[in-house]
N, C-alpha and C positions, 0 to 999 in steps of 0.2 A: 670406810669400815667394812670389813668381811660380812658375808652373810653368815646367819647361823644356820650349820651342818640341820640337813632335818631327815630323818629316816623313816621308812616305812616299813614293815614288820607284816609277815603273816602268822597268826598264832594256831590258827585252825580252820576249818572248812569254809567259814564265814567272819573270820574273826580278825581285823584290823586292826595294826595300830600306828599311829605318826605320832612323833615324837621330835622336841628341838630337847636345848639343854633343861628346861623347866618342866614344860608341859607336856603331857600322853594323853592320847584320846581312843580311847580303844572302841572299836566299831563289830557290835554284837557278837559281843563272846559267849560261845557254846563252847567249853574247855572241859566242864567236869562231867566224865563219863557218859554214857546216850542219852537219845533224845527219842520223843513217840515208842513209849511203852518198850526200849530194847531193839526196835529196829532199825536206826539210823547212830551210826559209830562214823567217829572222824577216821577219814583213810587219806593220807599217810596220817597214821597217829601221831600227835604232838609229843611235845616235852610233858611229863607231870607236872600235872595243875600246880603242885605247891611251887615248881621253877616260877611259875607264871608270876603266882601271889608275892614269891622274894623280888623276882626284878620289876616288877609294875611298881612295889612299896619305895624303891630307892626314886619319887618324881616329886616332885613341889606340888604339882598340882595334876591331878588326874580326874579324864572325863571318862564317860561311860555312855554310847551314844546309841539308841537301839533304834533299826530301820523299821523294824513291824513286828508284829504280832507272832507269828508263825515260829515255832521251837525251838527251831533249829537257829534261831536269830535272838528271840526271846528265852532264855534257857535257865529254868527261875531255880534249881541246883546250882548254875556258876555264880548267878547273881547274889546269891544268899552268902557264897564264900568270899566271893570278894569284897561285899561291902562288909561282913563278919572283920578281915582281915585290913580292910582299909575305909573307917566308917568315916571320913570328910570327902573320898567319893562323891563326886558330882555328876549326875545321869540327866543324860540329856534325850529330846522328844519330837519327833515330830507332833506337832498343831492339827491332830488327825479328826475329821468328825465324831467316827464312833471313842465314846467316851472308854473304853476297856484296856486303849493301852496302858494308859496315867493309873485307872485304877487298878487292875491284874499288879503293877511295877510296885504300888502304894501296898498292896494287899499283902505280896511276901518280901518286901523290905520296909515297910511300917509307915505310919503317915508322916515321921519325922526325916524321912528320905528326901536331901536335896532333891528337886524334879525341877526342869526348866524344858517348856514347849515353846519351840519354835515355829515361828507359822513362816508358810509356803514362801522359799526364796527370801528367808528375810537372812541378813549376816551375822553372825554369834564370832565373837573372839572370844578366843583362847589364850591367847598370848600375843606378844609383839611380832610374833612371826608367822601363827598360825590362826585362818577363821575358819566357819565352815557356811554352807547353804544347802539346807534339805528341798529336794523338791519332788510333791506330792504326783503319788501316779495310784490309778485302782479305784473303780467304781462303787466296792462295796467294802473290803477288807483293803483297808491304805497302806501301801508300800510308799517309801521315800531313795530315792537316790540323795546322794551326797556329794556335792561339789566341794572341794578343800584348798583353799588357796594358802602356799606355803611360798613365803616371799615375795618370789614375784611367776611361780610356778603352778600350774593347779593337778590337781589330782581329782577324777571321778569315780567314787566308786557306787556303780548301778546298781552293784549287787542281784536282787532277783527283779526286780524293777522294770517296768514295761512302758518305756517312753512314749506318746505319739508324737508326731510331727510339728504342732506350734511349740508344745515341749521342749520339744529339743532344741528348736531353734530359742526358746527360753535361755535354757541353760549353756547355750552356746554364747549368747550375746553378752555374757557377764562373764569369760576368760578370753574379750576380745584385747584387753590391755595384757594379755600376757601368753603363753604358751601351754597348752595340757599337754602334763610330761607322761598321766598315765594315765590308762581307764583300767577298771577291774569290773567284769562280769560275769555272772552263773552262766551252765554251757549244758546243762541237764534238767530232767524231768522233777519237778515237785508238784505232782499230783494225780490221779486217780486214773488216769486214762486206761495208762497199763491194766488195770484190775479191774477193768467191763471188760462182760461176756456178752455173749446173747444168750435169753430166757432158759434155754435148753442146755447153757454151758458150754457152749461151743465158741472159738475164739468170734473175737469182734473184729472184723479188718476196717484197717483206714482210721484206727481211733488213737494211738499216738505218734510224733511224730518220728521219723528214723535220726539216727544219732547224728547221720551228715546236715540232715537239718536245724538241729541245735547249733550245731557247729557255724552253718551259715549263719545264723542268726547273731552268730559271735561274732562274726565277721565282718556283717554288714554293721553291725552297733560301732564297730572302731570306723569302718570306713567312714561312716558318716561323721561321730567326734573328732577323727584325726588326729590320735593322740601318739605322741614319740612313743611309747610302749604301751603294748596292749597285754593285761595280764589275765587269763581263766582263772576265775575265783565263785568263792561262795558253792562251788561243787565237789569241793573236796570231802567227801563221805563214803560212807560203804553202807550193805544193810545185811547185818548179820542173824538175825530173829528167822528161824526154821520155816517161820509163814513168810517171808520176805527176801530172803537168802537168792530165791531163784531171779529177783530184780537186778541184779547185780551182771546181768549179760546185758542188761539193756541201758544201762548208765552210759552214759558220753563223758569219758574221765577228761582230765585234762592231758592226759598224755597222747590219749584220742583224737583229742581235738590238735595240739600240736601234730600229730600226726598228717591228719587231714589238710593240715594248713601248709605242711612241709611239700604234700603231696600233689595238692593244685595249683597251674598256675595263676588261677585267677586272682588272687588275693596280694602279688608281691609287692602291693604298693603297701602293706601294714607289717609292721614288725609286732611279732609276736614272741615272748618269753615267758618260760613258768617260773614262778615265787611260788614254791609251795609251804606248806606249815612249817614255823621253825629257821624261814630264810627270811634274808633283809634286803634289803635294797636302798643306798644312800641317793636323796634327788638329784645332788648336785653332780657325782661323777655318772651316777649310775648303774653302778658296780652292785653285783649283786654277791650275798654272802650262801653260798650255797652248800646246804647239807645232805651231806652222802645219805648218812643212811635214810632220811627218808626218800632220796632220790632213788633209791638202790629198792626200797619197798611198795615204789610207784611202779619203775620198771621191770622188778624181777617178773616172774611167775606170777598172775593174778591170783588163777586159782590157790595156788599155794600160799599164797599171800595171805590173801583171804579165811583161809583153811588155818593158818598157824592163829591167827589176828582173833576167831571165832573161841578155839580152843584154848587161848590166853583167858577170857574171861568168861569161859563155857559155865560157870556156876552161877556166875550173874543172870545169863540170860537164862539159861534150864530154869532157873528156878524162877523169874518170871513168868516162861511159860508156860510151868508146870499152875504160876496160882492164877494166869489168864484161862484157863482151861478147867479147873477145879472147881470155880466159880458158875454161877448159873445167873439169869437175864435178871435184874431185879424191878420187880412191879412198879415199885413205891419209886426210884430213882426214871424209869422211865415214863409213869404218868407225869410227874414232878416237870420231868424238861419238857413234854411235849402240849402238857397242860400251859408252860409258860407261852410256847411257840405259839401257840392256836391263839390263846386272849392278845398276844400283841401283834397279831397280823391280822391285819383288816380284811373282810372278806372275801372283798376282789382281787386283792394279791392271792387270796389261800387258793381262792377259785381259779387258777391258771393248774396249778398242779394235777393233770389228769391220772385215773390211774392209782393203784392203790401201794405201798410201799412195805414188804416184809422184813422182819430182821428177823434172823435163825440161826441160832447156836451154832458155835463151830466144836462141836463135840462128838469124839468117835461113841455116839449111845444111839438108839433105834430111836427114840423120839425126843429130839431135839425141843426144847420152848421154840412159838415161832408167836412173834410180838406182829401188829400188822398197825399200818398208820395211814388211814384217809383222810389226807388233810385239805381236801375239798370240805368236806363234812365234817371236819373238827372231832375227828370218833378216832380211840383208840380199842385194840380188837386184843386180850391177851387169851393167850392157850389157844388157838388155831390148830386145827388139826391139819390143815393144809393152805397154801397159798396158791392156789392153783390161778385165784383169777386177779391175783398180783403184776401190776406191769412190772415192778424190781423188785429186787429180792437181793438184801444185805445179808453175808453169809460170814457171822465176825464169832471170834471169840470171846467169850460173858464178861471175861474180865476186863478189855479193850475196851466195849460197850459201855458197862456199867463205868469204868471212870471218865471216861470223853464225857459223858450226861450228868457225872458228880459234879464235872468244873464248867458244865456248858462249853464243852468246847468239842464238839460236832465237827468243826473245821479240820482240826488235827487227824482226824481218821483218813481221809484220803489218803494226804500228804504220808502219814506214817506206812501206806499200802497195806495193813494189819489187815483186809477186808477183802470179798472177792463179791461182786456187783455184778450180775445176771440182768438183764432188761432188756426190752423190745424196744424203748425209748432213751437214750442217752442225753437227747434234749431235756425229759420230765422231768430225769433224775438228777441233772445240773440242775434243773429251776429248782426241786422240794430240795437239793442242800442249800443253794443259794438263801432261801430264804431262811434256812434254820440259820446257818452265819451271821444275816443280816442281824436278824435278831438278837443274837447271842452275844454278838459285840456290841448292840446300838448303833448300828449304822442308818436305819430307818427314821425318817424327820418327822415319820407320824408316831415315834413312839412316846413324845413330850414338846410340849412348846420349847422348853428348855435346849431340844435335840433337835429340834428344828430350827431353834435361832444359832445354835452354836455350825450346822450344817450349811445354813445360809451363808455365816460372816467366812467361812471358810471356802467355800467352793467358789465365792466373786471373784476369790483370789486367784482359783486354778481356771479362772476359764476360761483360757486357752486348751485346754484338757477337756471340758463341756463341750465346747468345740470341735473338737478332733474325735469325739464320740457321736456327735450327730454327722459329722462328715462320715465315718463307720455305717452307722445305721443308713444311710441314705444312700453308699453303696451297696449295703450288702442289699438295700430292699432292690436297689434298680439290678443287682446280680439274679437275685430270685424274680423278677418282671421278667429279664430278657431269658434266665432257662425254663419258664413259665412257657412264653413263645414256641419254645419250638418245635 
């Protein structure tokens, strides 16, 4: 008997789907319009979301499978239409510690929302023809990869996922009965690096990484998999928002990275091809169904690209700008988050954080509000006339601020680069986000017996990943011993 035909599909920057003749499993769609406050837009632009909604409606059975938290993944405007449009939608979960996926997913598609958590490496079917296996990566906000076995073929998609080494060899040892025909991974920047300065505003050198390093890093991920095709995915975006705009020289696109990969020889042992949004790809010939015009608006002109792409929906974002900037710091929402921060971080964690932290209007007026947060000392400082003896200094606009702290979500400011980060320590100012994260999502085991036993039953299972983390720690201390020496 034939196999059944099974396709794989990219809908958008991050947004997967496999499909036989029954079932579709689409993997974190960001489809309706941006993400992070306006400054993150899919580039190549998709098809309109309503194409999406008619052809996803014609499947017997459709999953909906989200890797993490992070917006551009978790995208609670598509979510809201497509289960609107298709409410027997089945959403599927990684088995993550912090309790915030399940609930944020519960919160804007209601508690009557099919939800099924999968814990680390375990097999979920789909269908006669298709499973999947998540497997758990990230010490404090959980990222999941996805292992996809279609027949007798696998497919991985890393996504933004950061494997170590017993890891991988995990997720190797279970497509040992078969063949990985693809790997898909991000090839760019999601997060803050970019936007540290030093104190004085002056650039920061050495704080993120150059584009060809992304790019290696793409590389060495297939070399190690060995997968028949290696596809650049989950980078497909652009950042169009006036504050963000100028990020867009420093992206590692996939065309880039193709580039880079065409250009050296080191690499000729991996086959590399782009599937961008809007293209398919069938397992069994391999054949890829490739579309012009978005190929044609990857390659053309960037700039111009970009330029036409902005002024398509220039009233969208204007007038977000305009009510990000209109806007002023608010008291009551930022005691509100930082009051919660302080009570559920235990001392000794708060006490690492040296150094005091400002945040200051991003507004063209002679005095700015400047909010100041020593969370050594559990003191919040408003109206400051100066931050002089601030080690950071958050430089955002009111409206940014004010709703990151409406929904607790701290996390998404980086990533959205809406901010510009001044400090003399780029170590303090990872540790006080870090911890506001921690918090925000409930990743922390002291923040209830509850979250500590559901932390436990989870992490026995990654720890080959506890593992591969104290092996980390243990060099980097003997790296800081031997340049201690010399």
């Amino acid at each position: 008997m034939p196999k059944e035909e099974i396709k794989l599909k990219i809908h958008g920057h991050s947004c997967l789907e496999i499909r036989d003749s029954s079932t579709r499993i689409i993997f974190d769609p960001w489809l309706n319009g941006s993400a992070y406050w306006r400054s993150w837009w899919n580039f190549p632009e998709p098809y309109p979301f309503e194409c999406f909604l008619e052809e996803i409606s014609q499947a017997k059975n459709i999953y909906v499978y989200i890797t993490h938290l992070h917006w551009d993944h978790f995208h609670a405007p598509t979510l809201k239409k497509i289960i609107k449009t298709n409410p027997s939608i089945k959403f599927l979960i990684p088995r993550v510690p912090e309790p915030r996926l399940k609930n944020d997913l519960i919160s804007i598609l209601g508690k009557k929302t099919y939800i099924i958590e999968i814990n680390h490496s375990k097999k979920f079917n789909l269908s006669k023809s298709i499973y999947i296996q998540p497997f758990l990566s990230g010490p404090v906000l959980t990222d999941s990869a996805v292992l996809i076995k279609c027949n007798n073929d696998y497919i991985l998609n890393l996504n933004d996922s950061k494997q170590q080494s017993l890891m991988i060899k995990q997720i190797k040892s279970f497509y040992l009965d078969g063949k990985l025909k693809i790997m898909l991974r991000s090839h760019s920047s999601a997060n803050s690096r970019i936007c540290q300065y030093n104190l004085d505003g002056s650039i920061k050198t050495n704080t993120e990484k150059e584009k060809d390093d992304y790019s290696r890093d793409f590389l060495e991920a297939a070399r190690i998999f060995k997968p028949e095709l290696s596809i650049p995915f989950a980078s497909n975006m652009c950042y169009l928002h006036k504050d963000t705009y100028k990020y867009n020289s420093y992206s590692n696109t996939s065309d880039q990275l193709e580039c880079f990969y065409k250009n050296t020889k080191e690499y000729k042992d991996i086959n590399l091809k782009l599937l961008l949004p809007c293209e398919s790809i069938t397992l069994q010939s391999m054949e890829i169904d490739k579309d012009k015009n978005r190929r044609f608006q990857l390659y053309s002109n960037r700039e111009e690209a970009l330029k036409l792409y902005r002024s398509k929906y220039f009233n969208k974002i204007n007038k977000a700008e305009l009510f990000q900037s209109d806007n002023e710091f608010s008291e009551k929402l930022f005691n509100q988050y930082f009051t919660y921060i302080f009570s559920s971080l235990p001392f000794f964690l708060r006490s690492l954080v040296k150094g005091k932290v400002a945040f200051v209007e991003n507004k063209e007026i002679n005095c700015p509000k400047i909010f100041i947060i020593d969370m050594a000392k559990a003191k919040i400082i408003f109206g400051a006339n100066n931050y002089n003896d601030c080690l950071t200094v958050i430089i955002i606009r009111p409206g940014v601020l004010n709703s990151a702290l409406a929904q607790k979500n701290f996390n998404s400011l980086g990533i959205s680069k809406l901010l510009e980060i001044r400090t003399s320590s780029s170590k303090q100012y990872n540790l006080f986000s870090l911890l506001c994260i921690a918090v925000e999502i409930g990743t922390l085991p002291t923040l209830s017996f509850k979250q500590m036993y559901r932390s436990f039953t989870i992490w026995i299972t990654r720890w080959r990943e506890f593992v591969d983390y104290l092996m980390i720690i243990f060099k980097f201390k003997s790296i800081i011993g031997n340049y201690k020496s010399r």
